[in-house]
C-alpha positions in Angstrom: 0.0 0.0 0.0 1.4 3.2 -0.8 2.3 5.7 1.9 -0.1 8.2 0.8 -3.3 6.2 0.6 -2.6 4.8 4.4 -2.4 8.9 4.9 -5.8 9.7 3.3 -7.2 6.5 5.2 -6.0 7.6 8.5 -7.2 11.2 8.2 -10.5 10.0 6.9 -11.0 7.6 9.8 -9.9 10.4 12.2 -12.8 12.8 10.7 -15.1 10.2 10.7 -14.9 8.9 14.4 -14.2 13.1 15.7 -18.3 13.4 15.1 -19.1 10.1 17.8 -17.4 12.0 20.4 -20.0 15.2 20.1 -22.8 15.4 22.7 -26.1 14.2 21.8 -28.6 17.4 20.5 -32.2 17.5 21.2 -34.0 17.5 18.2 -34.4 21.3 18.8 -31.1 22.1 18.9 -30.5 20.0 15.2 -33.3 22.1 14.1 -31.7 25.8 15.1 -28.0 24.2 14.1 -29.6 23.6 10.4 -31.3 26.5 10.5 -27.9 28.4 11.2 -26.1 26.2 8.9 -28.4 27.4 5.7 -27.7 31.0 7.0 -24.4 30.9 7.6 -24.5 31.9 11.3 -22.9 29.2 13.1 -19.8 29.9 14.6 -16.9 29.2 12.9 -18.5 29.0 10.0 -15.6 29.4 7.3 -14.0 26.7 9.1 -16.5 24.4 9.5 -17.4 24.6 5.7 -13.7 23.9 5.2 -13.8 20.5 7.1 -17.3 19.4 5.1 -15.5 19.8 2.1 -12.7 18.4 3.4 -14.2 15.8 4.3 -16.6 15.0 0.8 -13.4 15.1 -0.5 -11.6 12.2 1.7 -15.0 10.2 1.6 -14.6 10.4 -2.5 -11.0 9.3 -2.4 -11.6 6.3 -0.2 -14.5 5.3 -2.7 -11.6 5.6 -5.7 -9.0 3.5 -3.1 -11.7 0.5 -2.5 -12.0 1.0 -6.3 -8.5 0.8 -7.3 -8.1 -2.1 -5.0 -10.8 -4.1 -6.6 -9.5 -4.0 -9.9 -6.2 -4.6 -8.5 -7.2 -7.7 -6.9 -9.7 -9.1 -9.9 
């Protein structure tokens, strides 16, 4: 495996398990964060934008790995 894939794998394990560690939200409080979310007014919001990106991004280069590595093994 090359260096760089066991890179994107480990970051993209890291952003995936980060969210499990969040509190719980009331359903309420998922609500107001959408809310804020479609009007930009959460916190941090250049940031957080960065990391959902960020994130689609791994998520589509872990598809192309499990890809690559089927047609490598068939």
């Amino acid at each position: 495996m090359k260096p760089y894939y066991l890179l994107i794998l480990m970051i993209a394990t890291t952003i995936l398990v980060l969210p499990a560690c969040d509190q719980k939200q009331t359903g309420t409080e998922k609500a107001m964060n959408k809310v804020d979310d479609a009007l930009d007014r959460r916190p941090g919001e250049k940031a957080r934008d960065a990391a959902e990106d960020a994130s689609d991004k791994l998520e589509d280069a872990g598809k192309e790995i499990k890809e690559s590595v089927k047609d490598a093994t068939n």
